[in-house]
C-alpha positions as CSV (number, residue, x, y, z in Angstrom):
1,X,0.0,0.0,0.0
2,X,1.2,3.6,-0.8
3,X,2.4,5.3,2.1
4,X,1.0,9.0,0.6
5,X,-1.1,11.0,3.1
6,X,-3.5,13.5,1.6
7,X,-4.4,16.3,4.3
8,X,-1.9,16.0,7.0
9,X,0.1,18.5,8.2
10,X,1.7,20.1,11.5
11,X,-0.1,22.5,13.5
12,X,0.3,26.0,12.6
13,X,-0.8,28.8,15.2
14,X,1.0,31.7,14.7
15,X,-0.9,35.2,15.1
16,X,-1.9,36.0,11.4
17,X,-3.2,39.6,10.1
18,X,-4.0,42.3,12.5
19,X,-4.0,41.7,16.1
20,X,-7.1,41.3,18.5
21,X,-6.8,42.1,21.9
22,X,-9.5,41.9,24.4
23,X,-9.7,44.5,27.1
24,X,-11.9,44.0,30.3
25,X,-11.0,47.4,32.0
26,X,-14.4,49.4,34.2
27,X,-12.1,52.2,34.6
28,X,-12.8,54.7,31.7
29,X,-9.4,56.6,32.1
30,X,-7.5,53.8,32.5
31,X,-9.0,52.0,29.6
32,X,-8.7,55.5,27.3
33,X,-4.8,55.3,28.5
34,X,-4.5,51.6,27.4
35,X,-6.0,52.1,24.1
36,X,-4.2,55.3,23.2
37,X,-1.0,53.4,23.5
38,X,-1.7,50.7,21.5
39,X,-3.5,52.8,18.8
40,X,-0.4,53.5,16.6
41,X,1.7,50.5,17.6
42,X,2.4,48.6,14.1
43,X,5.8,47.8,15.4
44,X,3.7,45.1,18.0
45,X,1.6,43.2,14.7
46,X,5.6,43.4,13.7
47,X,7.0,41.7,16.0
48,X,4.6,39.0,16.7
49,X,4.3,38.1,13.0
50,X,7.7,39.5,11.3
51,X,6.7,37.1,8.4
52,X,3.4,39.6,8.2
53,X,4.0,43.1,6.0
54,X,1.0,44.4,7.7
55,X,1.5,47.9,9.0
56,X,-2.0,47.8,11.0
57,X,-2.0,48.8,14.7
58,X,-3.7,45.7,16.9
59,X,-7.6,45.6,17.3
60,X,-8.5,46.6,20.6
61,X,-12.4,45.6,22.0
62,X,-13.0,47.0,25.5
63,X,-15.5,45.9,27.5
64,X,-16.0,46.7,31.2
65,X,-17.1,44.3,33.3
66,X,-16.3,40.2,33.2
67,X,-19.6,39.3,31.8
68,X,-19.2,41.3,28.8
69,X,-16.0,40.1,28.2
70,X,-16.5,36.7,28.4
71,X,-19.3,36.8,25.6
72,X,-16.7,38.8,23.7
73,X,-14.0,35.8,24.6
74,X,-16.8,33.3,23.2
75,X,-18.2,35.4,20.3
76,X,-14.7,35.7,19.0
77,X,-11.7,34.8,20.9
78,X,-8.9,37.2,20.6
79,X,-5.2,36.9,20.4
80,X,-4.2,37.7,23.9
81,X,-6.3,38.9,26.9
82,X,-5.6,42.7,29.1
83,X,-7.5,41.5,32.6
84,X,-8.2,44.1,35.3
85,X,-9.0,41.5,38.4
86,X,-11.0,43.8,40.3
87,X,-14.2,44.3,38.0
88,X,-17.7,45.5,39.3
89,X,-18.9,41.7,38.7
90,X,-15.8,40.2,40.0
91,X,-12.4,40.7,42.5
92,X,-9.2,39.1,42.8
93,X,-7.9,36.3,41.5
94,X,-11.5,34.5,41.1
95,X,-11.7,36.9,38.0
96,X,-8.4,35.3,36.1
97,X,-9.6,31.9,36.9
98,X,-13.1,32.8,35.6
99,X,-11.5,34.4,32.7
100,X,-9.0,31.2,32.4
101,X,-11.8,29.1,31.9
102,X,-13.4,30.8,28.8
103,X,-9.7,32.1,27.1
104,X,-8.9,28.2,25.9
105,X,-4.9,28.9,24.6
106,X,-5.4,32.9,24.2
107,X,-2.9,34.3,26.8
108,X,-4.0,36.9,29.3
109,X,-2.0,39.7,31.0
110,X,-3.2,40.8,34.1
111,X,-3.4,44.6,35.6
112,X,-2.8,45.3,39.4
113,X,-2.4,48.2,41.5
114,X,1.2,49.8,42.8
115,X,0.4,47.7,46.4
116,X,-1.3,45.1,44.4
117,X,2.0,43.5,43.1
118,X,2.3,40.3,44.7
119,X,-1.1,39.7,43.7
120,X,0.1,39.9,40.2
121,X,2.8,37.5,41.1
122,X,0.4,34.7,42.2
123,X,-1.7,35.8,39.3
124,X,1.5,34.4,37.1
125,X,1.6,31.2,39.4
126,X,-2.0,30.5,38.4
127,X,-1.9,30.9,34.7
128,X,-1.6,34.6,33.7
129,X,1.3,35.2,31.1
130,X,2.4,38.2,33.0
131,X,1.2,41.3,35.0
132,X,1.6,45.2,34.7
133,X,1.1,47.4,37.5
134,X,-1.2,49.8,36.0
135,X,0.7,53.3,37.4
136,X,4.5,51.8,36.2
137,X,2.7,51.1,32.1
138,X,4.3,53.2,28.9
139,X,3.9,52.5,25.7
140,X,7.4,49.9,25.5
141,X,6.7,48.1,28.0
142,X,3.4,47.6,26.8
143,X,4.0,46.3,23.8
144,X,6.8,44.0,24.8
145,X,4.6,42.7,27.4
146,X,2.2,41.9,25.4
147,X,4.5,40.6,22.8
148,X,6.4,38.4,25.1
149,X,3.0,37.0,27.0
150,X,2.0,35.9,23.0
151,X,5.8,34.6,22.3
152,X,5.9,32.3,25.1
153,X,2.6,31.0,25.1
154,X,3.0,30.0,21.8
155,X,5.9,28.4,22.9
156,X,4.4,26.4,25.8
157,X,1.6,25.0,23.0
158,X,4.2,23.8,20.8
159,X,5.7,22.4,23.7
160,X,2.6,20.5,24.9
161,X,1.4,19.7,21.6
162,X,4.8,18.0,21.2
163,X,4.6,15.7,24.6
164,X,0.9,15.2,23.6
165,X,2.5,14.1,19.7
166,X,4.9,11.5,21.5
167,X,2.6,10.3,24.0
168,X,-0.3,9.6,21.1
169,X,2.8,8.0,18.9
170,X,3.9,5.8,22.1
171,X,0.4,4.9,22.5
172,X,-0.3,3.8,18.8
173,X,3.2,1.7,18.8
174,X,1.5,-0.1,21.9
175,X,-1.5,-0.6,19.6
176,X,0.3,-1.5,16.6
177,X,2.0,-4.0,18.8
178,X,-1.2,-5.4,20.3
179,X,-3.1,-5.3,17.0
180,X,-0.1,-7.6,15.6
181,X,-0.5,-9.9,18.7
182,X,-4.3,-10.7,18.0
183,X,-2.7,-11.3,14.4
184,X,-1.2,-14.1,15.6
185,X,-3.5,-15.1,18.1
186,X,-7.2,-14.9,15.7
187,X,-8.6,-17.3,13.3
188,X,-11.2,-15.2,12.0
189,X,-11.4,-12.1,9.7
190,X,-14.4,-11.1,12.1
191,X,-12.8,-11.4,15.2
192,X,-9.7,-9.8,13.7
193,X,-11.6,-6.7,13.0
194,X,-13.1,-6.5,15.8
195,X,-10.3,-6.8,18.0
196,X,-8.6,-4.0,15.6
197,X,-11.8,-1.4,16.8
198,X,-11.6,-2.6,20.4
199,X,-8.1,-2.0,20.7
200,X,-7.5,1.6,18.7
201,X,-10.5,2.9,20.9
202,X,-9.2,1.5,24.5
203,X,-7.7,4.1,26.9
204,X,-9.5,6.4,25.0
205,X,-6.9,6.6,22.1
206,X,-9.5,8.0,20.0
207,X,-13.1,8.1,20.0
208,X,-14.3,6.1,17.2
209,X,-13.0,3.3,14.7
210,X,-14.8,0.9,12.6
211,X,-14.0,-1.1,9.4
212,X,-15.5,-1.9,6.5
213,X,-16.3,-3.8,3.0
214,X,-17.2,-2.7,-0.3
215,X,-20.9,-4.4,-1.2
216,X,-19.6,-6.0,-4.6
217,X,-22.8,-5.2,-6.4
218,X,-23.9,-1.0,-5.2
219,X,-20.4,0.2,-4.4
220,X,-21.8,0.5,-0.6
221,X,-19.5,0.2,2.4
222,X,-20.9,-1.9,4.6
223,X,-19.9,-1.4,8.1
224,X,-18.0,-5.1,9.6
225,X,-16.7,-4.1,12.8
226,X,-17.2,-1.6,15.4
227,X,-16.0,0.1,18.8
228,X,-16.0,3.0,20.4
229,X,-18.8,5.9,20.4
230,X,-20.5,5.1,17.8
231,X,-24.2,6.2,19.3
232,X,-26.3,5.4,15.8
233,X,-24.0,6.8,13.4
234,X,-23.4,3.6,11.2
235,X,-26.7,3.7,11.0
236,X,-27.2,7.3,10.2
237,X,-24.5,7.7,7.1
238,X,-24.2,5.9,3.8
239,X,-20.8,5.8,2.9
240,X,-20.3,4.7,-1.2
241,X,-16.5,4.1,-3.1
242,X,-18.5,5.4,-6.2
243,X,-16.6,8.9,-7.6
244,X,-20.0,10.0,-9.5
245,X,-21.5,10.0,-6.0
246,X,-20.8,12.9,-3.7
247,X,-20.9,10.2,-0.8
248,X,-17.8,8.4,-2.2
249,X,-16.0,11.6,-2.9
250,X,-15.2,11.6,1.1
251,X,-12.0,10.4,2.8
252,X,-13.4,6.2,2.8
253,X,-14.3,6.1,-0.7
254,X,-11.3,8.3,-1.9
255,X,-9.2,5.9,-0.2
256,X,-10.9,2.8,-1.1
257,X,-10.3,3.8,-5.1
258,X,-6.6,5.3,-4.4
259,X,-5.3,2.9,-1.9
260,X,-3.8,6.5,0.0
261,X,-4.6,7.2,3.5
262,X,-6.8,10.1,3.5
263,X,-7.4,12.5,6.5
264,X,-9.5,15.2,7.6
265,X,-8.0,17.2,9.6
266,X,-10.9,19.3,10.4
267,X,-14.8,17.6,10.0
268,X,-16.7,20.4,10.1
269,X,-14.1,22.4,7.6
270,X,-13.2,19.5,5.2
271,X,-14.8,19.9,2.0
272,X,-14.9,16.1,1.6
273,X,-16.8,16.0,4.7
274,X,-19.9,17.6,3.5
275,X,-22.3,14.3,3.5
276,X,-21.6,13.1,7.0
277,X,-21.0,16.7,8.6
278,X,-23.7,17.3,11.0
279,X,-23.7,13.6,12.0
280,X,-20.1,13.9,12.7
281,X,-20.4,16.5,15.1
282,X,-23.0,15.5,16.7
283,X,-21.2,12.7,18.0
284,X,-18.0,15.0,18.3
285,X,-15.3,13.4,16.1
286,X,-13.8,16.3,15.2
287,X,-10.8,14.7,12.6
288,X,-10.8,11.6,11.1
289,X,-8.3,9.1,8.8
290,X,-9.0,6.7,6.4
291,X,-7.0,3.5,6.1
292,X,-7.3,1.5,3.0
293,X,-7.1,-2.5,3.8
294,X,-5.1,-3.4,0.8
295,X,-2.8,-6.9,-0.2
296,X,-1.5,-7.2,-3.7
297,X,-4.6,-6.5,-6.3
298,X,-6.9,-7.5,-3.2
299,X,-8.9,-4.6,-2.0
300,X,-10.2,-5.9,1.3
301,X,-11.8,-2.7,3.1
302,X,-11.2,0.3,4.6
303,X,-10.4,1.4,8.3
304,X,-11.9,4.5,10.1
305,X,-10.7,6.6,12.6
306,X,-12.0,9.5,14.6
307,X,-10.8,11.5,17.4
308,X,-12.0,14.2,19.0
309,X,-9.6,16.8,18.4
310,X,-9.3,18.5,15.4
311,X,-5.8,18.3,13.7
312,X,-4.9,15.0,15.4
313,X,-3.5,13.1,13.0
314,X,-0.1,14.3,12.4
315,X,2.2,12.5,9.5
316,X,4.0,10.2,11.7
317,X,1.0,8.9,13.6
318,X,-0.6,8.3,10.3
319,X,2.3,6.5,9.0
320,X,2.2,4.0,11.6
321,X,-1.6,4.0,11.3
322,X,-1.1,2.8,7.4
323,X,1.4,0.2,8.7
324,X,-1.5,-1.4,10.7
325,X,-3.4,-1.6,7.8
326,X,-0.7,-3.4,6.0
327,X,-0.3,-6.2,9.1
328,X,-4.5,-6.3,9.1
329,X,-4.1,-6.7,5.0
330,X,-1.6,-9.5,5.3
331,X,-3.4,-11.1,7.9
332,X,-7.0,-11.0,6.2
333,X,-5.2,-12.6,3.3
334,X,-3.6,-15.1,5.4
335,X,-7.0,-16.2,7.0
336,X,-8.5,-16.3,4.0
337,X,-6.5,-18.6,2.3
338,X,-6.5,-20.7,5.3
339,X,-10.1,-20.8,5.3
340,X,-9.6,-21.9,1.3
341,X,-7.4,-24.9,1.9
342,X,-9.5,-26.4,4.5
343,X,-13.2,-24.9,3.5
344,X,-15.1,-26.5,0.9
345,X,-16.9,-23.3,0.4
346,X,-16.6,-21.4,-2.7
347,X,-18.3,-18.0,-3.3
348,X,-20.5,-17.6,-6.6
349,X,-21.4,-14.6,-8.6
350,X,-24.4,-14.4,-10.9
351,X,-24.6,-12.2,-13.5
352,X,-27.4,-11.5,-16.5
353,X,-26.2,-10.7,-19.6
354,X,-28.6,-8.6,-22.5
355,X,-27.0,-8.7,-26.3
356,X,-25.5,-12.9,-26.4
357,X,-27.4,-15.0,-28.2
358,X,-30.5,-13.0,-28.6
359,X,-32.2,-15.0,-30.6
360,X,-32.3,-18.0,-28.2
361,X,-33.4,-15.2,-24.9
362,X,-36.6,-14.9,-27.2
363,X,-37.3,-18.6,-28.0
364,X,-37.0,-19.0,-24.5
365,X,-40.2,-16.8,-23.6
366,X,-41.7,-17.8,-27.2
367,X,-41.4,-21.6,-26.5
368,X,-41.5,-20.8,-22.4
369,X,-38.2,-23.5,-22.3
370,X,-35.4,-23.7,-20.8
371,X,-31.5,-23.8,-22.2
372,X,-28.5,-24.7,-19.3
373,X,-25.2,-24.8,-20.8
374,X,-23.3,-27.2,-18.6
375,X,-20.0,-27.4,-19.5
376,X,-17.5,-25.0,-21.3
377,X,-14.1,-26.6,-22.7
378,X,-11.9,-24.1,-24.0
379,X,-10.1,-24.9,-27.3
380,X,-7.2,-23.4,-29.1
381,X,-9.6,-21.0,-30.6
382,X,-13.1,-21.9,-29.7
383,X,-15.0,-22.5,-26.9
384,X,-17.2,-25.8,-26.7
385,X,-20.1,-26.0,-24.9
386,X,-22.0,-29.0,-23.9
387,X,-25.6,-28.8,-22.4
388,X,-29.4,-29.2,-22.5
389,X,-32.8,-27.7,-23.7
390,X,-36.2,-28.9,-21.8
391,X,-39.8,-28.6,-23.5
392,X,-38.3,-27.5,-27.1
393,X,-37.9,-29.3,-30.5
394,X,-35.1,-30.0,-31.6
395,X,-35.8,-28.9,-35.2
396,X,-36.8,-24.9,-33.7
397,X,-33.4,-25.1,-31.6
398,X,-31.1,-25.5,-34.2
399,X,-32.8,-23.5,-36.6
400,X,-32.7,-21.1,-33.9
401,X,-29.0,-21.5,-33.7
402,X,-28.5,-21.1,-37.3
403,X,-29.9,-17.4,-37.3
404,X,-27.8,-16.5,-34.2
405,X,-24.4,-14.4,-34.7
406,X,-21.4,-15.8,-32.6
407,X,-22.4,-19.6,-32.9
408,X,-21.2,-22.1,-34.9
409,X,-21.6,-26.0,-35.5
410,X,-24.2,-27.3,-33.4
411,X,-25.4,-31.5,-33.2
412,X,-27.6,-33.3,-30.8
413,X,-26.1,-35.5,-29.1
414,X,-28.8,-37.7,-27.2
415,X,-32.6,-37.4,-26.7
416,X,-35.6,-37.8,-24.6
417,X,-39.2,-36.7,-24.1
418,X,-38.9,-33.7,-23.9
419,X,-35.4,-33.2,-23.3
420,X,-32.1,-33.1,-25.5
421,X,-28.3,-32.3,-25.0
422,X,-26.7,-30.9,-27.5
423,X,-23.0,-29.6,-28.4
424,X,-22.6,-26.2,-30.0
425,X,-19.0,-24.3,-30.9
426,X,-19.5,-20.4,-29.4
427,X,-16.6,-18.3,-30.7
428,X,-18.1,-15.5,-29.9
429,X,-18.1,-15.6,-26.4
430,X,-13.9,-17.0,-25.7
431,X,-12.9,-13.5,-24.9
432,X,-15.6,-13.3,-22.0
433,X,-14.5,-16.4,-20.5
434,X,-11.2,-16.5,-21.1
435,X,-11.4,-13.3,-18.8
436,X,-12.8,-14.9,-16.2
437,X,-10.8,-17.9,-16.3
438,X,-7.4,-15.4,-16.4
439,X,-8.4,-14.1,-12.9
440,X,-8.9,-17.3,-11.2
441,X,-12.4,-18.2,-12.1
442,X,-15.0,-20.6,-14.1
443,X,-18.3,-20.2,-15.4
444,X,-19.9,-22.6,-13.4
445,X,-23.3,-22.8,-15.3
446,X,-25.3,-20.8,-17.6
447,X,-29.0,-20.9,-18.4
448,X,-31.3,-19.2,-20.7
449,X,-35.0,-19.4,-19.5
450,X,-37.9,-16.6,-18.7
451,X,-36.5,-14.0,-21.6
452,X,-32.9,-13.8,-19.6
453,X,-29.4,-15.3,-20.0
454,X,-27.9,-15.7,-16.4
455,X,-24.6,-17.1,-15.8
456,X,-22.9,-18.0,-12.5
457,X,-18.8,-17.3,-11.9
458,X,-17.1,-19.3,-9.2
459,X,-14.0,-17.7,-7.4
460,X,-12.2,-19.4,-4.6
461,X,-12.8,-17.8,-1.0
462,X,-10.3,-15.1,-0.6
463,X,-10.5,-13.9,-4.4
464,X,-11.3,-9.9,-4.6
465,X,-15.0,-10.2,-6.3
466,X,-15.6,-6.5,-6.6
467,X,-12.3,-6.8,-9.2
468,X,-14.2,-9.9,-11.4
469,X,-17.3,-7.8,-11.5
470,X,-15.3,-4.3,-12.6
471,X,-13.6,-6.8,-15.4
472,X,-16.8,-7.9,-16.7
473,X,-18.5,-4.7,-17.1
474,X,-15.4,-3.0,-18.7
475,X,-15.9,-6.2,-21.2
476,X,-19.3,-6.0,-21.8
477,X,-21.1,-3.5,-21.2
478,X,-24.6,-5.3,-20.9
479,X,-23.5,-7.6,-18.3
480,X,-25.2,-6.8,-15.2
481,X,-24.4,-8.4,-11.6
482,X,-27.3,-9.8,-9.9
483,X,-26.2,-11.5,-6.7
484,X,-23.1,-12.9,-5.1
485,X,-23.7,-16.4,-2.2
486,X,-21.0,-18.5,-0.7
487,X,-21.8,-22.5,-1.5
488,X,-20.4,-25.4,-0.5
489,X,-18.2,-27.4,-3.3
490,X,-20.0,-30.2,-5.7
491,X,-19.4,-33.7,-4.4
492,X,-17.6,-34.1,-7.2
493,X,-14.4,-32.0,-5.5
494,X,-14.8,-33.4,-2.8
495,X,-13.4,-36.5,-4.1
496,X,-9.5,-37.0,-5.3
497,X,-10.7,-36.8,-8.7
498,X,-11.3,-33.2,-9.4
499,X,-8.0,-31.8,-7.4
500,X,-6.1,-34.3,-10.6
501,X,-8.3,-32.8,-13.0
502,X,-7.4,-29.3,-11.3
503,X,-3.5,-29.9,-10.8
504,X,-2.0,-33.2,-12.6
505,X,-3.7,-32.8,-16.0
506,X,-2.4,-29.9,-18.4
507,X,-5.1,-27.6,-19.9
508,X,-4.7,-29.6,-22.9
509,X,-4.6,-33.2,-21.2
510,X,-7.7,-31.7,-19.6
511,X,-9.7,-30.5,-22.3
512,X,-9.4,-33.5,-24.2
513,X,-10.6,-35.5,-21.3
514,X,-13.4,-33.6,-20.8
515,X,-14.6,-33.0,-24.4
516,X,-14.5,-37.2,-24.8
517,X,-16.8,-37.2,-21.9
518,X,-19.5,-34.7,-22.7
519,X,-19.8,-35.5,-26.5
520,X,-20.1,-38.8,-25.4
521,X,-17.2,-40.4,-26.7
522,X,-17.3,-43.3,-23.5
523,X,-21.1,-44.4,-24.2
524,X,-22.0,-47.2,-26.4
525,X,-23.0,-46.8,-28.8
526,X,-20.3,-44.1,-29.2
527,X,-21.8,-40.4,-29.8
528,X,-18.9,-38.9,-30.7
529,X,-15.9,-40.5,-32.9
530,X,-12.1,-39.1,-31.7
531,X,-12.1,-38.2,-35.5
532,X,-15.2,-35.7,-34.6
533,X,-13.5,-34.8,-31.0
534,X,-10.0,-33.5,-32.8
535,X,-11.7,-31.8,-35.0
536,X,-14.0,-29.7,-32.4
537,X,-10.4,-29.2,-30.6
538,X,-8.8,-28.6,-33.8
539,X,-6.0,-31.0,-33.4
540,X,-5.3,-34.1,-35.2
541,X,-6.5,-37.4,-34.1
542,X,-3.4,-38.7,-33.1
543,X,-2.6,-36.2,-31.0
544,X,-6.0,-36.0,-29.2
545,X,-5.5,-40.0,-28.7
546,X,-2.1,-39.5,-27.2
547,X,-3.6,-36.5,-24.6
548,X,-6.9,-39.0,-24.0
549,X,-4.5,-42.1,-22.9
550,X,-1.8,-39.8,-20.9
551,X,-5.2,-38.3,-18.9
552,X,-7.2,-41.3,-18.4
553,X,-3.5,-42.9,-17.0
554,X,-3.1,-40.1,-14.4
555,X,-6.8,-40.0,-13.6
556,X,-6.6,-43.9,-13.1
557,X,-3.2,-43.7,-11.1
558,X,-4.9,-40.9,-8.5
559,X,-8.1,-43.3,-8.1
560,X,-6.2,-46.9,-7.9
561,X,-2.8,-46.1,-7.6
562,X,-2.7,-46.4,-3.6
């Protein structure tokens, strides 16, 4: 998986633009003698932001007693705070602490009187930046003040930021570590996931994680594992990897399509956010990443995670974050293929398709019968099919087959009331299911009946289905997916016989075993000559003699060889 973040960054707060100062002052001269001095002092916005070429004096809003002012703090907090302690509403050092409360990170500088000066010295001790006794203030101390108190609380936020930084990344090693441990220690992709959610969310690492799947057919990602403070909102979004959707422009679907981690470093800012805003904050998740769950070409999911901070994830904690999603990757694949080797399951897809063989979609509601195509031998350049009709003449069938584009040679090959199976050469459709065979799959059946032609693909468990669907609709586009089930194997497999038809025999060892079968080349009377066989296979007959005895040998040796 590609390592590339899209949204992180470091925190930036540095004072931008023109300065804001809050003043909470009920003395009228003193407030006038405050504002005066700072009403020409550019050289402070200077200072503060050297980077700025603004030549604008700071904003200075007075108010005059704490109530007022702490609207003003919550209204629109300013870049540092000037604090008389002894207000009509308030006294002492209750005031700073009331004021402390409201100010977040801005820094406040308090005022006190000539005898007052030890006050302003415990006023330092319990948060202020600094303190000014109001009869000693001109205009340079003022401003250095006021630049210092901003300088070093920027300082002491960089400095906590950082400790809170290391802490988080200490914390997600311990995760990372843990989540590896249940790696080891799961057999299940469910459990697996859920341990993943249970473990990013303990100790209140962050607020909210889940997992989840793309739905093969709708693009839908389905929520598959949970934890944290989730409080309905699974329930609440819809969350698509579709780019035409806005829903699947966000940070899951972007990263689904991308395989990028993808952040939002702000929820109620991000642009990409828009869909699932409200529901967001609501449940106050404030940032959020996005993990894709990717191994190889096998797009397994994506991982979400929210904390309630904004700006939390930073590029080294995401970094490790897309390393879990590697281990949870190689570990899904892992269990998977586990689960193939001693799982009899196999998962099927079914699809409809509009513009093959139309003619024989509208015999089937004309004749109301029904055509199943039961086995498909590839050739050097055909395909063979071998299969049956029910409730339709013979006569109308090939007739029909004559009039249809993409078939070719077509015989009966046995008959009953009623019923008939037939072999037909379909040139048309090699290219569709040499696809499907190219990515690890096999047209397990095919049937025309109702006025639609339905196929079914088999994958082993494990295989990436929303990739086999993509393929066929770039292929065709009137293929449409219907419906995807996991099934257990024929009995057939479960035998030694089909693992020597699947590894011992060549693909042509294999096809010429299989075509002898179907066209009935082992019945008596014989329905098919080897003459007839090599020709359908377009090889000679010698050759498709020496492939039939060097198969039937190995299938014999597998069956009676012990």
């Amino acid at each position: 998986m590609n390592d590339t973040v899209s949204g992180a960054g470091d925190d930036v707060d540095e004072v931008g633009g023109t300065l804001e100062l809050l003043l909470i002052e009920d003395n009228p001269g003193d407030a006038r003698l405050i504002q005066e001095m700072l009403r020409d002092a550019t050289e402070l916005t200077q200072r503060v932001n050297p980077d700025e070429s603004t030549n604008e004096a700071p904003t200075v809003i007075h108010e005059d007693r704490l109530e007022a002012g702490l609207e003003t703090l919550s209204s629109s907090p300013p870049d540092l705070v000037l604090l008389d302690l002894n207000l009509p509403d308030s006294r002492g050092l209750d005031t700073l602490e009331t004021v402390s409360d409201v100010a977040d990170e801005a820094p406040i500088v308090v005022f006190t009187g000539v005898s007052d000066q030890e006050v302003g010295v415990q006023a330092i001790q319990s948060g202020a930046q600094d303190f000014l006794v109001k009869d000693e203030v001109t205009d340079e101390l003022l401003i250095r003040t006021i630049h210092h108190a901003i300088e070093r609380a920027h300082q002491e936020r960089q400095r906590r930021r950082q400790r809170e930084q290391l802490e988080a990344l200490n914390r997600l090693n311990r995760i990372g570590h843990d989540i590896t441990h249940a790696v080891i220690t799961t057999e299940t992709r469910a459990e697996l996931e859920q341990q993943v959610c249970d473990r990013l969310v303990e100790s209140d690492g962050y607020r909210f994680a889940w997992l989840g799947s793309v739905n093969p057919g709708s693009d839908r990602i389905e929520p598959t594992a949970a934890a944290g403070a989730e409080d309905g909102y699974l329930e609440e979004i819809e969350v698509t990897a579709d780019p035409d959707d806005e829903r699947g422009q966000g940070p899951s679907g972007t990263a689904i399509r991308t395989g990028e981690v993808q952040i939002a470093q702000d929820t109620r800012t991000d642009e990409t956010f828009g869909p699932w805003r409200d529901a967001a904050s609501d449940r106050g998740y404030r940032s959020s990443v996005s993990i894709p769950i990717v191994h190889e070409d096998l797009v397994y999911g994506v991982l979400n995670v929210y904390s309630e901070s904004t700006r939390s994830f930073t590029d080294a904690e995401t970094t490790i974050l897309s390393r879990i999603g590697d281990v949870i990757a190689h570990a899904i694949t892992a269990i998977e293929r586990k689960d193939a080797l001693v799982s009899d399951a196999v998962i099927e897809l079914e699809f409809r398709i509009e513009e093959m063989a139309p003619e024989l979609i509208a015999l089937s509601t004309a004749e109301s019968c029904t055509i199943r195509f039961d086995r498909m031998i590839h050739g050097d350049e055909t395909l063979l099919v071998y299969g049956s009709a029910t409730d339709l003449d013979q006569e109308t069938f090939l007739e029909t087959i004559e009039e249809t584009d993409g078939l070719g040679e077509t015989r009966v090959l046995s008959a009953r009331k009623d019923y008939f199976e037939f072999e037909l050469v379909a040139p048309a459709a090699v290219s569709l299911f040499e696809t499907i065979a190219t990515h690890g799959g096999r047209v397990a059946s095919a049937t025309i009946a109702d006025g639609e032609f339905r196929f079914v693909v088999e994958l082993p468990r494990g295989r990436d289905t929303r990739q086999m669907i993509e393929l066929l609709k770039e292929q065709r586009s009137d293929v449409t997916y219907l419906a995807q089930r996991t099934t257990e194997r024929s009995d057939r497999s479960e035998s030694g016989s089909e693992s020597v038809l699947e590894s011992d025999l060549t693909e042509k060892q294999r096809a010429a075993l299989e075509t002898a079968y179907f066209a009935g080349y082992f019945d008596w009377p014989r329905e098919s000559t080897g003459e007839e066989i090599a020709d359908r296979l377009g090889i000679s007959p010698a050759t498709f003699n020496q492939h039939l005895r060097t198969s039937e040998r190995k299938f014999f040796d597998s069956v009676l060889g012990e």
